[in-house]
VEXKE-299374 format. One line per field, with one value per residue (C-alpha): x, y negated, z. Coordinates in Angstrom, 1 decimal, always signed. Layout:
<pts>
c1: c(X, ...)
c2: c(Y, ...)
c3: c(Z, ...)
</pts>
This chain:
<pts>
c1: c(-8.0, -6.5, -7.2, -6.2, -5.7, -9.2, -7.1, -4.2, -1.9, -1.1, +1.8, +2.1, +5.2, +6.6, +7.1, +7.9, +11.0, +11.8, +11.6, +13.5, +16.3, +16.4, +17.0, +19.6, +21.5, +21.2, +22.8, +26.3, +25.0, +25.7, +22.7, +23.4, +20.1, +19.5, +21.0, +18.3, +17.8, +15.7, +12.9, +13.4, +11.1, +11.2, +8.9, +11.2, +10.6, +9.3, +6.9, +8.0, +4.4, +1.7, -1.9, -3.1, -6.3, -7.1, -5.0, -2.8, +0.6, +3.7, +6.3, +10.0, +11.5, +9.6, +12.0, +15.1, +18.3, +21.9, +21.4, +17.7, +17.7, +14.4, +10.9, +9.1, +6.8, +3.8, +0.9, -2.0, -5.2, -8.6, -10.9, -13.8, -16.5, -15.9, -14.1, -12.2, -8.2, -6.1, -2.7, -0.8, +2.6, +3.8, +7.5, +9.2, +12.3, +13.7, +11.9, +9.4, +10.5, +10.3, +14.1, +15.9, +16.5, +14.1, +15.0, +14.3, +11.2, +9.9, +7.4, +6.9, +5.8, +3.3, +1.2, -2.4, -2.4, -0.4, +3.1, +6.3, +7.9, +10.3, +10.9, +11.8, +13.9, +15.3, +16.6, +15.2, +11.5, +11.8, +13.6, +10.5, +7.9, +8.9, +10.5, +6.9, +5.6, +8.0, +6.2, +3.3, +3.6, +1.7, +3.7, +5.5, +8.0, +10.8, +9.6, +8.4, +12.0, +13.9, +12.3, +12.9, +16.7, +16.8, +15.0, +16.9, +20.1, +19.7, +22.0, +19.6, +16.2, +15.6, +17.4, +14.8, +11.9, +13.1, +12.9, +9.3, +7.9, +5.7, +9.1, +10.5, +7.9, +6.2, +2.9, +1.8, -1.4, -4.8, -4.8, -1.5, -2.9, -6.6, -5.6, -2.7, +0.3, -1.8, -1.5, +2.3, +2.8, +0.9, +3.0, +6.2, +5.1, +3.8, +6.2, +8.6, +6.8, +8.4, +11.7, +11.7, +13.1, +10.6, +8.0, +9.4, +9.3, +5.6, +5.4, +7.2, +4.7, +1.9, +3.3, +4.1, +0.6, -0.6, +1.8, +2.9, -1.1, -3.2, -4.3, -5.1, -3.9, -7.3, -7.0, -3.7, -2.8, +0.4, +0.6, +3.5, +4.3, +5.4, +3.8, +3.1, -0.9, -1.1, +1.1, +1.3, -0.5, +0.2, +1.5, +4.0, +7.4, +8.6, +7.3, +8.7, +12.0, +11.8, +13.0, +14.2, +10.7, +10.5, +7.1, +4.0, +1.0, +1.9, +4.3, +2.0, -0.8, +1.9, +3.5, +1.1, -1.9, -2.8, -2.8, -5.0, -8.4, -11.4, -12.1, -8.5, -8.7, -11.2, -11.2, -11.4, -13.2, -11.3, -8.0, -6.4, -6.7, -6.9, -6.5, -8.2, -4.9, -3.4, -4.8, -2.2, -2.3, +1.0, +0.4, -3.0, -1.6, +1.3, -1.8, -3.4, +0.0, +0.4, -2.4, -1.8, +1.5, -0.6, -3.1, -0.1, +1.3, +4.6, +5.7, +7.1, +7.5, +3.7, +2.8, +4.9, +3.5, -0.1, -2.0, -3.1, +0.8, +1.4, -0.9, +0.3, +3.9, +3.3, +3.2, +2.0, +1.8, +0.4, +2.0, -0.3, +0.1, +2.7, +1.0, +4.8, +3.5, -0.4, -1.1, -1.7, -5.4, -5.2, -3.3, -5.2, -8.2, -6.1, -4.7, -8.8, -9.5, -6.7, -7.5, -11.6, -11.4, -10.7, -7.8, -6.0, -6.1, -3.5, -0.4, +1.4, -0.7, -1.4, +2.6, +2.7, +0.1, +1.5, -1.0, -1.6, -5.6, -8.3)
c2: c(-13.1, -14.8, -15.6, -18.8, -20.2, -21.1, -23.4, -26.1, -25.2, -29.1, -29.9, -33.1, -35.5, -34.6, -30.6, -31.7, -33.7, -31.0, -28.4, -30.1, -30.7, -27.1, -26.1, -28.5, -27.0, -23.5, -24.2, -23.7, -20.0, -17.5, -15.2, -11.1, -10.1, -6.2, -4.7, -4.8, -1.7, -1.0, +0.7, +4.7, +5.9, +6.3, +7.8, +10.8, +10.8, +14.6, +15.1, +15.5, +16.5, +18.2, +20.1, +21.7, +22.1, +18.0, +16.7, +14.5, +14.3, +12.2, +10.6, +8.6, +8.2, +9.8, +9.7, +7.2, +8.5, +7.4, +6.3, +4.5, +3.0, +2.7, +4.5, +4.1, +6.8, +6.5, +8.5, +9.5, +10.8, +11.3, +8.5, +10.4, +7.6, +7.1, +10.2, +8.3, +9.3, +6.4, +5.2, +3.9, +2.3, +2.6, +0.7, +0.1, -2.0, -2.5, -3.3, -6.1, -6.3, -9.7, -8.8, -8.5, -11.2, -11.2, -14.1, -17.2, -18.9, -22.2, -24.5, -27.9, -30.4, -33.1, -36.0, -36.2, -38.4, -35.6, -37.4, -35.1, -35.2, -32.3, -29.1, -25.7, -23.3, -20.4, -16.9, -14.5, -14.2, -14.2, -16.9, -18.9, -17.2, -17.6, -20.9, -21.9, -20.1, -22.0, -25.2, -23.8, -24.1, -25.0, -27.5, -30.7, -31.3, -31.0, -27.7, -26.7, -27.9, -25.9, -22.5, -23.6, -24.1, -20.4, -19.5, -20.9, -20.8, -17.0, -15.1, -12.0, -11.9, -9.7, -12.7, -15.2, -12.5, -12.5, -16.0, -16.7, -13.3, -12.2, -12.3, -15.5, -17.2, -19.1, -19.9, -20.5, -22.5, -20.2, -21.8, -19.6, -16.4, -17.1, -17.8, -19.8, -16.9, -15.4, -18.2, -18.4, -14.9, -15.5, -18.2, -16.3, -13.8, -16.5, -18.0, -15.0, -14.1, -16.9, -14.7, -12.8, -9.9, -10.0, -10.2, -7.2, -4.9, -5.8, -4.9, -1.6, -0.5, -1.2, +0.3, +3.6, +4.7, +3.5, +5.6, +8.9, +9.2, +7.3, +5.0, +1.2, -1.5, -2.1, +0.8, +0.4, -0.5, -1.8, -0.7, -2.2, +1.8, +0.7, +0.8, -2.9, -3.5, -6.8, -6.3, -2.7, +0.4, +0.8, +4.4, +6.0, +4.3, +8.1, +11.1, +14.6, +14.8, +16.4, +20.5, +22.5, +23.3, +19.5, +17.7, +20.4, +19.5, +19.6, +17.0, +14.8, +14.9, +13.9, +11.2, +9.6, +7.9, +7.5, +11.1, +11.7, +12.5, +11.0, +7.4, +6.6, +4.2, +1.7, +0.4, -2.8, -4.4, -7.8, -6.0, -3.8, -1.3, -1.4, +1.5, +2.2, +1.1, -1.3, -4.7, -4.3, -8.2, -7.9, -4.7, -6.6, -10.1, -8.1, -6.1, -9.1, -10.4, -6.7, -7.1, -10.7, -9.4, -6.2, -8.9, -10.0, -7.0, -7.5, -10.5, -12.9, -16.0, -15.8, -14.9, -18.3, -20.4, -20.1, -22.4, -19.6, -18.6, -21.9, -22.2, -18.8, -20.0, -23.4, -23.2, -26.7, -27.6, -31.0, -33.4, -34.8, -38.7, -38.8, -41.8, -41.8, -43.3, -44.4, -48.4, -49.5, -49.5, -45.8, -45.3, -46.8, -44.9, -41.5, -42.2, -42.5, -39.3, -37.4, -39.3, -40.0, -40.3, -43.9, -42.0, -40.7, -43.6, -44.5, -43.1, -43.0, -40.6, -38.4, -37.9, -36.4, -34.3, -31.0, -28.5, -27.1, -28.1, -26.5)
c3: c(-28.4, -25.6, -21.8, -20.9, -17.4, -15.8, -13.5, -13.8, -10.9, -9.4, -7.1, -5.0, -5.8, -3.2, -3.3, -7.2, -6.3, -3.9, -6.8, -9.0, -6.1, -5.3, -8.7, -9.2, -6.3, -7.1, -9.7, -7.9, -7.0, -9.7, -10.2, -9.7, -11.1, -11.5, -14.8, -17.7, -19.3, -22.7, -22.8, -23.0, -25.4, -29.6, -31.8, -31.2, -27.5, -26.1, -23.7, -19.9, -19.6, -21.6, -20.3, -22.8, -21.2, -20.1, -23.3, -20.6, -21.8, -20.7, -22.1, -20.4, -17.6, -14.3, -11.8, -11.5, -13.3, -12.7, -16.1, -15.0, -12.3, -12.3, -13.9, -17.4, -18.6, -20.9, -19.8, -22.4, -20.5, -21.2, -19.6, -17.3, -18.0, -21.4, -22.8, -24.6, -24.9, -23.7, -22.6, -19.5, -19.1, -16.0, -15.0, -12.0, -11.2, -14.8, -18.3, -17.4, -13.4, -12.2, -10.6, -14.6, -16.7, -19.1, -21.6, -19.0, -17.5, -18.1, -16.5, -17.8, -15.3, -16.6, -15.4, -15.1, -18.2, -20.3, -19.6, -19.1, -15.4, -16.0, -16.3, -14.3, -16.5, -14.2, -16.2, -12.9, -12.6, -8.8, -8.4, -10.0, -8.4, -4.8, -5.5, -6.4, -3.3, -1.3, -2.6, -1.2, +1.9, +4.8, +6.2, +5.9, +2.6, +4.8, +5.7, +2.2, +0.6, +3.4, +2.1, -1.8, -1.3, +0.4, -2.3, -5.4, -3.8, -3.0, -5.1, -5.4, -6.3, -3.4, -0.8, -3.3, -1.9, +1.4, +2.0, +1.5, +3.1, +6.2, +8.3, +7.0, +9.8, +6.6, +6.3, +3.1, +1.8, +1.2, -2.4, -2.8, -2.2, -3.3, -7.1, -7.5, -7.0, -9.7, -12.0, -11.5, -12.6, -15.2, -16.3, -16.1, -18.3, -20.7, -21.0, -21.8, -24.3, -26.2, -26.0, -28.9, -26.8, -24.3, -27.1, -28.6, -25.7, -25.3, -28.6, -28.4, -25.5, -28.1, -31.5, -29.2, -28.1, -31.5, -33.3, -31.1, -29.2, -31.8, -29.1, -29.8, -27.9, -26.9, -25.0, -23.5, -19.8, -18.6, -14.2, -12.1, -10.8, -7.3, -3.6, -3.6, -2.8, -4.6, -7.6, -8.5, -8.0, -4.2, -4.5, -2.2, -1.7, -1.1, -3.2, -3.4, -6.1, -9.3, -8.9, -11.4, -12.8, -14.0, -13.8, -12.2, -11.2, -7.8, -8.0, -10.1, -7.2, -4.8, -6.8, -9.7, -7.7, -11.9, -11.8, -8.1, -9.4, -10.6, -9.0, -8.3, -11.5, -11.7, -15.6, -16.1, -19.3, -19.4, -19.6, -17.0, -14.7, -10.5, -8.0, -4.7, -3.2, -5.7, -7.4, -10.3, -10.6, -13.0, -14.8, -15.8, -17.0, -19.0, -20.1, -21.4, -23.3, -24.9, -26.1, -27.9, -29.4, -31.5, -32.5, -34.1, -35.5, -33.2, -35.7, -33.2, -35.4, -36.7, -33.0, -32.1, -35.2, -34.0, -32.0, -29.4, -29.7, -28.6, -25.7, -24.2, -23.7, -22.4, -18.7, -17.3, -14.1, -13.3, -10.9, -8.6, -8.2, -10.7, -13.1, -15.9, -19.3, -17.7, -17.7, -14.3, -14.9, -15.6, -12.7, -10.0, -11.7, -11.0, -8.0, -6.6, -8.7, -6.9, -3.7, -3.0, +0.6, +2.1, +4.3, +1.3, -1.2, -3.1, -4.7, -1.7, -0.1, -2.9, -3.5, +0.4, +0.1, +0.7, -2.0, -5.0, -5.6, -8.1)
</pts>
């Protein structure tokens, strides 16, 4: 029923302390996070769309609104390979955006013997994910706790992005990109999902292609609709406006990669969907935690009662070199476990070491 993290994501003591000093800081910032919206559709919702011929219909917001600032449409189509009819939730700055607040984030920092260091609690997305990404970087602490404070002291999530990317002049560690940036997202939604409104909206995604296209959750795929390669779908950052006429096939094939042609959408069996252009890394993990809230029928407190409830929401990281609550024994025996080469023994060394390791 659920996918849990193959990995542990591990941080040195070092870039630890550094997060925790950061956060403490931005504290004195006041967040402006972008204006959460819910999501536009009800049982009620008409189609914006509907072919007769291919059975595709479409349903929300297309196109950003005064009242939107954003998109979130559900698109029912007929799979090419399978035949099968199902559904695709595409959003784009609001609803499950990294950039809204979204009920707050939480990583729990713990010991290699289980002991708690700490905790990260941050109410923007963003601001955790690039304040971890800051932590990975290739560099000295010093270095790597410069780019955090930018980061958490940034007042915007898009001044948080900006501080970590290509033209910050930051190099980051190939752990981060390889698998552990994934791992982080993962953990923000995680953890969200202990938010009963950010449960809910999963939900709401779920119960709508169930109820208005008859399509099971199963067969339901959440895409991040914007031109990034990693995260979303990697369509155009500028498409033709909506005329008069509404949605037409023409403005679909200039738009909608989803909507391209045979071949754009690759269909993935563990859960989520990729394009020739896009990885879709978050529309597949909030694919993944849709599809644990219908196991639960959208009932939050059972959902939170259960042991694989339990396991989703917990985002540990595990603090390399940190020894709080082990006997000395133990501790020497961890510090050689984290550190096998003679040049690296000890505590000491472990707690400068500068990366997150598998």
């Amino acid at each position: 029923m659920f996918q849990t993290l193959e990995k542990a994501v591990e941080i040195s003591v070092g870039r630890f302390e550094n997060l925790m000093k950061a956060a403490e800081a931005g504290k004195a910032v006041a967040k402006v996070l972008r204006v959460q919206k819910p999501i536009p559709l009800s049982l009620e919702s008409e189609a914006v769309y509907w072919n007769k011929e291919t059975g595709t219909k479409i349903f929300g917001v297309v196109e950003a609104t005064e009242d939107f600032d954003g998109t979130f449409f559900v698109v029912f189509m007929r799979n090419a390979k399978s035949e099968k009819m199902e559904a695709f939730a595409v959003f784009s700055r609001l609803c499950f955006s990294n950039f809204c607040g979204n009920g707050g984030v939480k990583a729990t920092f713990v010991s290699k013997g289980g002991a708690e260091m700490g905790a990260l609690e941050l109410e923007c997305g963003e601001h955790f994910f690039h304040g971890f990404k800051g932590g990975c970087v290739d560099g000295t602490d010093e270095v790597s706790l410069e780019a955090v404070l930018k980061v958490l002291a940034a007042a915007k999530p898009g001044d948080a992005k900006s501080a970590t990317n290509r033209d910050s002049g930051l190099k980051m560690m190939k752990e981060w990109d390889e698998w552990v940036s994934t791992k982080v997202m993962e953990g923000i939604v995680r953890s969200q999902m202990a938010q009963e409104g950010y449960f809910s909206k999963l939900w709401k995604v779920a119960e709508f292609c169930k109820e208005l296209g008859g399509v099971e959750a199963s067969d339901v795929h959440i895409i991040e609709g914007t031109d990034d390669g990693t995260w979303g779908w990697g369509g155009p950052r500028k498409g033709p406006k909506l005329g008069a006429e509404g949605v037409t096939e023409e403005w679909l094939a200039a738009t909608m990669p989803l909507m391209m042609g045979e071949g754009v959408v690759e269909f993935k069996e563990a859960g989520g969907v990729e394009f020739k252009k896009g990885q879709n890394k978050l529309g597949k993990i909030l694919t993944t935690a849709m599809r644990a809230v219908a196991a639960f029928g959208g009932d939050h407190a059972a959902f939170m009662a259960s042991e694989g409830g339990i396991e989703m929401v917990n985002f540990k990281v595990v603090v390399v070199g940190a020894f709080g609550g082990l006997s000395p024994k133990r501790a020497a025996e961890e510090a050689a476990e984290d550190a096998p080469e003679a040049k690296r023994a000890g505590v000491e060394a472990v707690g400068r070491t500068c990366s997150y390791l598998n």
